[in-house]
N, CA, C and O atoms as a Tripos MOL2 file, in Angstrom:
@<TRIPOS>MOLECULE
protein
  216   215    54     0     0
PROTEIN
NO_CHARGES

@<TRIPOS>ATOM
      1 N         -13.3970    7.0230  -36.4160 N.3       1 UNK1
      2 CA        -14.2120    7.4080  -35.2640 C.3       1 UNK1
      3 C         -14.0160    6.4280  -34.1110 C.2       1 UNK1
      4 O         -13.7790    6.8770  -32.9900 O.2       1 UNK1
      5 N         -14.1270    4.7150  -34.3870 N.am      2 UNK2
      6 CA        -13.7490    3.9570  -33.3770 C.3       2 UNK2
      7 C         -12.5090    4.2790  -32.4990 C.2       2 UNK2
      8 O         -12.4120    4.2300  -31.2730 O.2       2 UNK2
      9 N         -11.3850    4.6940  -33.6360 N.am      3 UNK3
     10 CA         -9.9320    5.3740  -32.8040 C.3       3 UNK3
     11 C          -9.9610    5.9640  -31.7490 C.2       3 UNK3
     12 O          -9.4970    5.7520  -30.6290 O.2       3 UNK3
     13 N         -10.9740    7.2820  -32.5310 N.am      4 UNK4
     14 CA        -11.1770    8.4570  -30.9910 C.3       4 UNK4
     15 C         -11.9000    8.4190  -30.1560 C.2       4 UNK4
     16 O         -11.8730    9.2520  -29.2500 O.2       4 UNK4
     17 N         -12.7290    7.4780  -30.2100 N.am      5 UNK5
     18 CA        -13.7910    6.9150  -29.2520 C.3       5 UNK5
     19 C         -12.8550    5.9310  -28.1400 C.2       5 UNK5
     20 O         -12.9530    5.9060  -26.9130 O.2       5 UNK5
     21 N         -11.9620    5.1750  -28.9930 N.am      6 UNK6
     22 CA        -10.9330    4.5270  -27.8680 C.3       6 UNK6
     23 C         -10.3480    5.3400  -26.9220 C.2       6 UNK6
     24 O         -10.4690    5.1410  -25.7130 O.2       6 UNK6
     25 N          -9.3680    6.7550  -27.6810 N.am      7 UNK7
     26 CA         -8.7570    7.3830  -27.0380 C.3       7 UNK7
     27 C          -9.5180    8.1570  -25.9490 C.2       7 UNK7
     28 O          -9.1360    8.3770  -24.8000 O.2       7 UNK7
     29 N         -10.7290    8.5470  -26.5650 N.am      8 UNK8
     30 CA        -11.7350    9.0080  -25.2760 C.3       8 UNK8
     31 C         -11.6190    8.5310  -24.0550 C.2       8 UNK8
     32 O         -11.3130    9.0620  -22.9870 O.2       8 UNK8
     33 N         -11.9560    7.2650  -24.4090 N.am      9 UNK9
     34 CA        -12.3570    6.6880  -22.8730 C.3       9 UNK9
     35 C         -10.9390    6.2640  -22.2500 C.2       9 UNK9
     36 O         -10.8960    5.9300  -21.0660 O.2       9 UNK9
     37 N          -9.7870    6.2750  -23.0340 N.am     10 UNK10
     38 CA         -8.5200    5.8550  -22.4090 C.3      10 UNK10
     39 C          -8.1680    7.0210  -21.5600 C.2      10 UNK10
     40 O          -7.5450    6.8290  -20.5160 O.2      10 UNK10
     41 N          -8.5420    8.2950  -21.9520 N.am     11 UNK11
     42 CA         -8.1880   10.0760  -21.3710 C.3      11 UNK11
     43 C          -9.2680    9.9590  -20.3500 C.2      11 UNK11
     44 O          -9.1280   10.5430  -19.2760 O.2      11 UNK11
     45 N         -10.1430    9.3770  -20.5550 N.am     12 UNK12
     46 CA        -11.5250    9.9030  -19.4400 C.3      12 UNK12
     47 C         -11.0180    9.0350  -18.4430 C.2      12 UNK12
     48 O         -10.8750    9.5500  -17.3340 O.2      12 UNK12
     49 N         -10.6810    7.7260  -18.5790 N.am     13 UNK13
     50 CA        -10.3370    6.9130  -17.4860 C.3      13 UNK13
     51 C          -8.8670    7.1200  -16.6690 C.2      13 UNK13
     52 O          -8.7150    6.8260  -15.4840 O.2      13 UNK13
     53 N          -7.8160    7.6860  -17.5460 N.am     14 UNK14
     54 CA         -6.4270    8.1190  -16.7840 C.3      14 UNK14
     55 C          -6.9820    9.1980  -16.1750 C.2      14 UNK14
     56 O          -6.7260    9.3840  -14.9850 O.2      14 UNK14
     57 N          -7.7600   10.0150  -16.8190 N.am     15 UNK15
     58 CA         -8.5170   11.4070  -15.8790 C.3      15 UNK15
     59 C          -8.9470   11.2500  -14.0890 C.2      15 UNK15
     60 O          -8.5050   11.8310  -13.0970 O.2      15 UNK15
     61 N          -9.8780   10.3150  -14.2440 N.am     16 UNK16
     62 CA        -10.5550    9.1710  -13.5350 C.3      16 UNK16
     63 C          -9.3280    8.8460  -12.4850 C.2      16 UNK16
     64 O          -9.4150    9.2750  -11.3350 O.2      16 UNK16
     65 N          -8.1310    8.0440  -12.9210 N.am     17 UNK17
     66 CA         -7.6160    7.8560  -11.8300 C.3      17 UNK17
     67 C          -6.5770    8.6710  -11.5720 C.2      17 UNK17
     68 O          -6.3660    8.8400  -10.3710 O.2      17 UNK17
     69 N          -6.0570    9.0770  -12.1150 N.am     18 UNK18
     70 CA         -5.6760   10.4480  -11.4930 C.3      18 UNK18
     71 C          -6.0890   11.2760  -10.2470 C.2      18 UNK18
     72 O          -5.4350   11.4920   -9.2280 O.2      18 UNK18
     73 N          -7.4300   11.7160  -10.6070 N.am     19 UNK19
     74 CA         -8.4230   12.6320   -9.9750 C.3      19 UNK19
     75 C          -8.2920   11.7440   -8.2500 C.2      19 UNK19
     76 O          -8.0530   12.2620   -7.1600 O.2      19 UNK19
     77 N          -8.5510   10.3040   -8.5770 N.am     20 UNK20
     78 CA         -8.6030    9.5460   -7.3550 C.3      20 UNK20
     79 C          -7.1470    9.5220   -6.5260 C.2      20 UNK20
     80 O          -7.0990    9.7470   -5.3170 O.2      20 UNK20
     81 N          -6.0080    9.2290   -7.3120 N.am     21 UNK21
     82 CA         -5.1400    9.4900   -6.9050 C.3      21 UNK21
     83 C          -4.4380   11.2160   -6.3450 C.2      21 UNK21
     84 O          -3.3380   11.1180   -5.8020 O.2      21 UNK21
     85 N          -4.7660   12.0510   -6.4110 N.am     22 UNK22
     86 CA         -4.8020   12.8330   -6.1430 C.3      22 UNK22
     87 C          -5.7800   13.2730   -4.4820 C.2      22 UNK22
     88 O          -5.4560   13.7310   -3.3860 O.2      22 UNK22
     89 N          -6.9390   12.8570   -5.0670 N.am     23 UNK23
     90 CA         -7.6040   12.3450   -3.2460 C.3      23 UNK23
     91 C          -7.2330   11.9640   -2.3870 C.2      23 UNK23
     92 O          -7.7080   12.2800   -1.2960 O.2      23 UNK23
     93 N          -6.1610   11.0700   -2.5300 N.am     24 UNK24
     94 CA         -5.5930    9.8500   -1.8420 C.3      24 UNK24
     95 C          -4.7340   10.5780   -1.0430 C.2      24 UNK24
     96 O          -4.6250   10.5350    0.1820 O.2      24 UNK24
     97 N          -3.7680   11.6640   -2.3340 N.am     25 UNK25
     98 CA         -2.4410   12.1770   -1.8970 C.3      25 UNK25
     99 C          -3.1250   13.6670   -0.5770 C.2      25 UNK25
    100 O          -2.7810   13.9390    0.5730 O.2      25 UNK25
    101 N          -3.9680   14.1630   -1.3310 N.am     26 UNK26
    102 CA         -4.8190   14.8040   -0.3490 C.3      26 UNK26
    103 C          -4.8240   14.3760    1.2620 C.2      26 UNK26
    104 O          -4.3860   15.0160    2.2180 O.2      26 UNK26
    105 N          -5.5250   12.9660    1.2290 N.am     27 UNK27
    106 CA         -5.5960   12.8020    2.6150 C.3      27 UNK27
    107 C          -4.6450   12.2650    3.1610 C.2      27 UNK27
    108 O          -4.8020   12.1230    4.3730 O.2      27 UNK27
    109 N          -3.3260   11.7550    2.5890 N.am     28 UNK28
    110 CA         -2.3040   11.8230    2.9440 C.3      28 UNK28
    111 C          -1.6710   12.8520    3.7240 C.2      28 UNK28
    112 O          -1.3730   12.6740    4.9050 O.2      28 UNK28
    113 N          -1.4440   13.9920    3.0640 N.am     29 UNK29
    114 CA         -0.8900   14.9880    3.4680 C.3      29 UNK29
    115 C          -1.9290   15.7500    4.5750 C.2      29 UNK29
    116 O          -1.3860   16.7980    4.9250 O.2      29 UNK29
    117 N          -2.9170   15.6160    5.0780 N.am     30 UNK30
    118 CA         -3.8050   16.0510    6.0860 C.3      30 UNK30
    119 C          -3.2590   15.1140    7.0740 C.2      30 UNK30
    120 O          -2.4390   15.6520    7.8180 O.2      30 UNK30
    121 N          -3.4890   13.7830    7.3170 N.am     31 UNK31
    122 CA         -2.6290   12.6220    8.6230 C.3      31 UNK31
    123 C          -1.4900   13.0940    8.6920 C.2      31 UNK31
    124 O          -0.9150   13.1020    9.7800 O.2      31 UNK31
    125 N          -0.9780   13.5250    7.7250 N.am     32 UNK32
    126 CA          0.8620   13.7810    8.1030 C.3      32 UNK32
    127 C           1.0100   15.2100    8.5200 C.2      32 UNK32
    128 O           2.0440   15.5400    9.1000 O.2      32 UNK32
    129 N           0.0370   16.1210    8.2690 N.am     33 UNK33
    130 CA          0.0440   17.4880    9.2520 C.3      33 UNK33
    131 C          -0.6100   17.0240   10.7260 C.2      33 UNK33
    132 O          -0.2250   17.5010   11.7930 O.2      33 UNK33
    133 N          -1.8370   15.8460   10.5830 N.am     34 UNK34
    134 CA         -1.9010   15.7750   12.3930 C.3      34 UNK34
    135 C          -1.3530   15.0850   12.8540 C.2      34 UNK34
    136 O          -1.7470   14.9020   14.0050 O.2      34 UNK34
    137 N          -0.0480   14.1490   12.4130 N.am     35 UNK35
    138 CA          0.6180   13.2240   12.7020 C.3      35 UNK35
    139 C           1.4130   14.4290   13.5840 C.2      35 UNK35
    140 O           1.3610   14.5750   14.8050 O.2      35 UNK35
    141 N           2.3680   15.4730   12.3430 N.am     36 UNK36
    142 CA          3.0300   16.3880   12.6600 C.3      36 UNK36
    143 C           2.9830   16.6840   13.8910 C.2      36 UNK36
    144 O           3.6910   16.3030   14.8220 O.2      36 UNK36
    145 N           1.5170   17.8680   13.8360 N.am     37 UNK37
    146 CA          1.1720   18.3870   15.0820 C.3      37 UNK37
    147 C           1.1930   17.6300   16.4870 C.2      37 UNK37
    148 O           1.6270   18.1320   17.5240 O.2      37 UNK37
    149 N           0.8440   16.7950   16.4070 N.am     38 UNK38
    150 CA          0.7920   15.1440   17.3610 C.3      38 UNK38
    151 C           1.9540   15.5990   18.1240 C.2      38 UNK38
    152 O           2.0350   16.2610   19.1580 O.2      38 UNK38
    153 N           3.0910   14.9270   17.1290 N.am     39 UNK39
    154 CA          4.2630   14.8750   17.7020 C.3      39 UNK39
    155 C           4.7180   16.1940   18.2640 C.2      39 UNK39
    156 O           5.3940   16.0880   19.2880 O.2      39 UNK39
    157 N           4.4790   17.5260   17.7820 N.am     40 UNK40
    158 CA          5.2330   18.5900   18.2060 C.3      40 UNK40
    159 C           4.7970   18.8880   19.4490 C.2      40 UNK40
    160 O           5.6410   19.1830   20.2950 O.2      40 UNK40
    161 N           3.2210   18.8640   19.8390 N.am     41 UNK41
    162 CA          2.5180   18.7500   21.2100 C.3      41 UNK41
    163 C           3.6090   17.9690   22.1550 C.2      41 UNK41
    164 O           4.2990   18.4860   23.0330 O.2      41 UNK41
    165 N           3.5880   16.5060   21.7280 N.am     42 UNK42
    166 CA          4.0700   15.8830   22.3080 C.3      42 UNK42
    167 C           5.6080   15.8920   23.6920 C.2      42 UNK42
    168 O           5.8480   15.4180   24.8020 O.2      42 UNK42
    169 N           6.4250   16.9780   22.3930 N.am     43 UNK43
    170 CA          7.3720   17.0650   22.4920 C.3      43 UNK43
    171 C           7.4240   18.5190   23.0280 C.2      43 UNK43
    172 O           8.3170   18.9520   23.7560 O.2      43 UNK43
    173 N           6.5480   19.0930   22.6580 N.am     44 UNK44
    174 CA          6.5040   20.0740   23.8700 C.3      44 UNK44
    175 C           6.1000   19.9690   25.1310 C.2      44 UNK44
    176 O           6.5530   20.7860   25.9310 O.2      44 UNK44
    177 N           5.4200   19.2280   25.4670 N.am     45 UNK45
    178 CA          4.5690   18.3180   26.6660 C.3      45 UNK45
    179 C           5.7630   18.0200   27.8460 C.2      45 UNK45
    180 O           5.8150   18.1790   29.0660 O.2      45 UNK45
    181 N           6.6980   17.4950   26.8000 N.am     46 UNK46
    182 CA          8.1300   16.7690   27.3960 C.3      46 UNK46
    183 C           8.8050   17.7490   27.4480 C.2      46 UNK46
    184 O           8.5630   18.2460   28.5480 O.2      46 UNK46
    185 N           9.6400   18.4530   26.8430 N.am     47 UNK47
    186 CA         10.3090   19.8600   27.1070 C.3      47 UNK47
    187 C           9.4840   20.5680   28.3880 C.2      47 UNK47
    188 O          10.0740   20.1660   29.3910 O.2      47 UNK47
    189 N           8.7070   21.1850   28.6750 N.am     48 UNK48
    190 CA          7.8740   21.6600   29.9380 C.3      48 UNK48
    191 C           8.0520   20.6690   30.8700 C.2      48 UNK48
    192 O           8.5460   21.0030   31.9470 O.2      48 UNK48
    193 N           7.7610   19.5400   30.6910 N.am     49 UNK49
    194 CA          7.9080   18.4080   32.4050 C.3      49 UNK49
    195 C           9.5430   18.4040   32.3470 C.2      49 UNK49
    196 O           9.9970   18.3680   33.4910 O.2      49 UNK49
    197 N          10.5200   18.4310   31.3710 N.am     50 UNK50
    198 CA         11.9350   18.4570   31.8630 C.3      50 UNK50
    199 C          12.2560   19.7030   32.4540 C.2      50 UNK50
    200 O          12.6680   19.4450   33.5850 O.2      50 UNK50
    201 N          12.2750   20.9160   32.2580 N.am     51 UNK51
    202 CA         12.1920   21.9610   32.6350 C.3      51 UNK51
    203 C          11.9150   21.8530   33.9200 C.2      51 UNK51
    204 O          12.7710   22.1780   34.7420 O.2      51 UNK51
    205 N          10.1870   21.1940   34.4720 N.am     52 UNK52
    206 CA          9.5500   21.6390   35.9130 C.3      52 UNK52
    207 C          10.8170   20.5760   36.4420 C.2      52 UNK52
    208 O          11.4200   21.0580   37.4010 O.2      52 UNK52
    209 N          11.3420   19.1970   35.9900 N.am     53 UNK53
    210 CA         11.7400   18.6560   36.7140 C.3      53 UNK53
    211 C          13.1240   18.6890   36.8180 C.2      53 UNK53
    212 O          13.6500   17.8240   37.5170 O.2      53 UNK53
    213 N          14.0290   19.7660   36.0940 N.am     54 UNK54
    214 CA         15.1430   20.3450   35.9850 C.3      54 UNK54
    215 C          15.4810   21.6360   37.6190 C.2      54 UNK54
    216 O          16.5220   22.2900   37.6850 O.2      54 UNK54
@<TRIPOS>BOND
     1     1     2 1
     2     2     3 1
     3     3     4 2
     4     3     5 am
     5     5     6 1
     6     6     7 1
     7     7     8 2
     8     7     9 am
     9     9    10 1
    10    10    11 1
    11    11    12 2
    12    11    13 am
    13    13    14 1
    14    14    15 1
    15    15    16 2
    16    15    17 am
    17    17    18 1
    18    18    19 1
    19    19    20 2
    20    19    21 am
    21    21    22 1
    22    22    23 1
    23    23    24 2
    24    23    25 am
    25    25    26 1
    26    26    27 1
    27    27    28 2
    28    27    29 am
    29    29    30 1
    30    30    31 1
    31    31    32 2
    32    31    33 am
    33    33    34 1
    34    34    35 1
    35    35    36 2
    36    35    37 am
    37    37    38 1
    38    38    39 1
    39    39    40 2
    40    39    41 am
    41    41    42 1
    42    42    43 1
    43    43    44 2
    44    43    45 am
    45    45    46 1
    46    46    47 1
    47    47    48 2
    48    47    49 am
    49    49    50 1
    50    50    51 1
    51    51    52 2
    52    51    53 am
    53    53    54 1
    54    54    55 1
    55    55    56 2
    56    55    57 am
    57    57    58 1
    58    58    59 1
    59    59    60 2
    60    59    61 am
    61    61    62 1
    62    62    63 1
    63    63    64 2
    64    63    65 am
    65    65    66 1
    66    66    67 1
    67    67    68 2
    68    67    69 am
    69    69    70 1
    70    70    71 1
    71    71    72 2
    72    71    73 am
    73    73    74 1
    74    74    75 1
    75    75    76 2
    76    75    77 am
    77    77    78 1
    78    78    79 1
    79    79    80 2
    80    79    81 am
    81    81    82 1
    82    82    83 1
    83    83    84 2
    84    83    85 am
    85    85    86 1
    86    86    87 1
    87    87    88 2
    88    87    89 am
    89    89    90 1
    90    90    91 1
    91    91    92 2
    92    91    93 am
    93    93    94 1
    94    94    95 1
    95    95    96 2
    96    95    97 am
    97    97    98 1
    98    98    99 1
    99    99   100 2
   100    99   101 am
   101   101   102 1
   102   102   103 1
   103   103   104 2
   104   103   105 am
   105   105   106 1
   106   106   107 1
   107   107   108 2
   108   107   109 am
   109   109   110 1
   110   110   111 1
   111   111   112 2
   112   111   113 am
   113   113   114 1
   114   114   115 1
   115   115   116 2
   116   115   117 am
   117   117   118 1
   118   118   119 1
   119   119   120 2
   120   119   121 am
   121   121   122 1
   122   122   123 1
   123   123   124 2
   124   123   125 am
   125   125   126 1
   126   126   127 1
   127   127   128 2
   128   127   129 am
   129   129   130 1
   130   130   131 1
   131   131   132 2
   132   131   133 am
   133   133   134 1
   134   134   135 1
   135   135   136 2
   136   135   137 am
   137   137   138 1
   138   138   139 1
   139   139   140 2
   140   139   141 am
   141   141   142 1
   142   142   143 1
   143   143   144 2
   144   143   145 am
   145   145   146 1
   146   146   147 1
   147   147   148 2
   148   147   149 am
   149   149   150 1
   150   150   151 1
   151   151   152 2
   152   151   153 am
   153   153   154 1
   154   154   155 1
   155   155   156 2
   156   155   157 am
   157   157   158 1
   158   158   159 1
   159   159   160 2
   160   159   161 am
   161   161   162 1
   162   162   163 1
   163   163   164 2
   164   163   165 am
   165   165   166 1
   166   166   167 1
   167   167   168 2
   168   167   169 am
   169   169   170 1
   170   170   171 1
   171   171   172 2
   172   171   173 am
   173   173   174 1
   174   174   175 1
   175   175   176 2
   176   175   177 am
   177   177   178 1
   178   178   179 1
   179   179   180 2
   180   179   181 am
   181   181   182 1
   182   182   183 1
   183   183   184 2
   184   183   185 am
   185   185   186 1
   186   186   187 1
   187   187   188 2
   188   187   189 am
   189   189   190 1
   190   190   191 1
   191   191   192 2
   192   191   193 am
   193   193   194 1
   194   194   195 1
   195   195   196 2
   196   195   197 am
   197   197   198 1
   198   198   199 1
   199   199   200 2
   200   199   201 am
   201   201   202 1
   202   202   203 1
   203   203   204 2
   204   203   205 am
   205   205   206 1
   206   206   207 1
   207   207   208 2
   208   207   209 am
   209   209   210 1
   210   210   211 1
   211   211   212 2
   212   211   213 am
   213   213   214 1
   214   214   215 1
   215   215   216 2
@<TRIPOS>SUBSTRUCTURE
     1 UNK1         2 RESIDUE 1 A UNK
     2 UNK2         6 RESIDUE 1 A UNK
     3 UNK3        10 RESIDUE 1 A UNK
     4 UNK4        14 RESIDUE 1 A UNK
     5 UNK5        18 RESIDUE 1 A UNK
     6 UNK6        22 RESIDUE 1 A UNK
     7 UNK7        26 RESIDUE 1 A UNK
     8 UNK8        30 RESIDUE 1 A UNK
     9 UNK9        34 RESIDUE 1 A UNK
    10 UNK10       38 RESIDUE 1 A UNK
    11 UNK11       42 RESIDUE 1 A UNK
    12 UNK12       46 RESIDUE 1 A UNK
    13 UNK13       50 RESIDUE 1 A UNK
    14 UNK14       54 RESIDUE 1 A UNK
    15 UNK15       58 RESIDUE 1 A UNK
    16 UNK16       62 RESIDUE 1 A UNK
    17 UNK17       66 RESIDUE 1 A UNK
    18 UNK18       70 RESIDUE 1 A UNK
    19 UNK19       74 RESIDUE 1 A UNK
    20 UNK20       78 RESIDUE 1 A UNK
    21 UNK21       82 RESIDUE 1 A UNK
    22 UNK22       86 RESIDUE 1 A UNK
    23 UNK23       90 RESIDUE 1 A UNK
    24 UNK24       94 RESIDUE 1 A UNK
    25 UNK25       98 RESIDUE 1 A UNK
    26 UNK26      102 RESIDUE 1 A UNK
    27 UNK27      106 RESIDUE 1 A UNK
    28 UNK28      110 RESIDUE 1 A UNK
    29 UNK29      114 RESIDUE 1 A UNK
    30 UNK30      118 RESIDUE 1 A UNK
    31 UNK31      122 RESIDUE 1 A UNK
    32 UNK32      126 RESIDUE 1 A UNK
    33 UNK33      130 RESIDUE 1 A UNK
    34 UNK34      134 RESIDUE 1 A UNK
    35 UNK35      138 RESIDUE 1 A UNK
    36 UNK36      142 RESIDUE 1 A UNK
    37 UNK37      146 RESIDUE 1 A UNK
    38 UNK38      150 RESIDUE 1 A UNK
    39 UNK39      154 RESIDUE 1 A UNK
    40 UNK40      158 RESIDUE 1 A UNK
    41 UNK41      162 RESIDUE 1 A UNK
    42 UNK42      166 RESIDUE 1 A UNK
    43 UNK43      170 RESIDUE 1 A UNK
    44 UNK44      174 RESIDUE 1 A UNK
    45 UNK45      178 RESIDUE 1 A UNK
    46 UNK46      182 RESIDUE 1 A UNK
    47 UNK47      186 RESIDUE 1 A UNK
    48 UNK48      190 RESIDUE 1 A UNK
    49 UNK49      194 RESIDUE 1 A UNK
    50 UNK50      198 RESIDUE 1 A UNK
    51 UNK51      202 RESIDUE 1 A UNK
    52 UNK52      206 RESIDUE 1 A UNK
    53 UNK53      210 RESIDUE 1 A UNK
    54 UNK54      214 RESIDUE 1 A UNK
C-alpha cells in the first residue's frame, strides 16, 4: 500500500505540473498571436505610407 500511495502522489504531482506547464504554453501562444498581429498591422501601416509616398 505504501508503494501505491508513493506512486499516487508521484502521478498527482507530474499531473500538477504538467497542467501548469501547459498554462504557461497557453499564454505563450496568446503573446505570440498579439505579437503576430502587432507586427502584421505594423507592416501594413508601412506598405500604405510607401504606396501614398510612391
Amino acid at each position: 500500500m505504501n508503494e501505491f500511495s508513493q506512486l499516487l502522489k508521484i502521478t498527482q504531482d507530474l499531473m500538477a505540473t504538467v497542467e501548469t506547464q501547459q498554462l504557461q504554453i497557453n499564454g505563450m501562444q496568446e503573446q505570440i498571436a498579439a505579437l503576430s498581429e502587432a507586427i502584421q498591422d505594423q507592416l501594413s501601416e508601412k506598405n500604405l505610407k510607401d504606396q501614398e509616398a510612391a
